[in-house]
N, C-alpha and C positions, 0 to 999 in steps of 0.2 A: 796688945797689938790692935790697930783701929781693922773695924772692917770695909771690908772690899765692896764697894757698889757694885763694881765692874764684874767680880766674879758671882753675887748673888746675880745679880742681871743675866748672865751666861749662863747661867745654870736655867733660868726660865726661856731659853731662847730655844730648847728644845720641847716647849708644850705648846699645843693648840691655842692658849690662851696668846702667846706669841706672835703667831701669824694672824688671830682676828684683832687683836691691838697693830697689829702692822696694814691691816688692811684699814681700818677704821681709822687712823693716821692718815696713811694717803688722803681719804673721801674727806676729810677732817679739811686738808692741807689744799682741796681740790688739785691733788696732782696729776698731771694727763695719766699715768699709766696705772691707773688705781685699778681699773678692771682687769690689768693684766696678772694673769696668777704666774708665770713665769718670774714676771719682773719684781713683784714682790715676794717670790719665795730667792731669786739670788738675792734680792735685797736684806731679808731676813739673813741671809748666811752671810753678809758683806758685815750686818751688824755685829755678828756671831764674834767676828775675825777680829771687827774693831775691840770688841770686849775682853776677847783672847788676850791680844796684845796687851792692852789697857790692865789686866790683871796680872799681866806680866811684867808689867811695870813702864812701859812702852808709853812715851805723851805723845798724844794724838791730837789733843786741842790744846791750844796756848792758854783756857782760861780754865780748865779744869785737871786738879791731880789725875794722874792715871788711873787711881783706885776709886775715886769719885765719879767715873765716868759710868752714867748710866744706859739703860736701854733707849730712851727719848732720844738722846744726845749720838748714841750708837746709828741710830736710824734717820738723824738727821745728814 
């Protein structure tokens, strides 16, 4: 059985290291709402949802399998 991107990804969306990779992203990306802690913590859990899915076999983007679907690509 191949492994899941999607569910190891999910599985780190619940550590610290999650949310400073997501914020670091934003400032990375110059996104306006990088200072907002709100807006990147539903974003963090919007990623969550997409990975959910994604490991559930759910295609979410046209160019990547469901289980291929990483945290980057989650957050994008």
């Amino acid at each position: 059985m191949a492994k899941s991107v999607a569910k190891a990804c999910l599985r780190f969306t619940g550590l610290f290291e999650a949310e400073l990779l997501t914020e670091l992203m934003l400032r990375f990306w110059k996104h306006p709402l990088a200072d907002d802690a709100e807006f990147r913590s539903n974003l963090l859990e919007s990623a969550a949802d997409v990975l959910r899915a994604s490991a559930d076999g759910e295609r979410i983007f046209d160019e990547l399998k469901p289980n291929r679907v990483n945290f980057v690509a989650a957050i994008w």
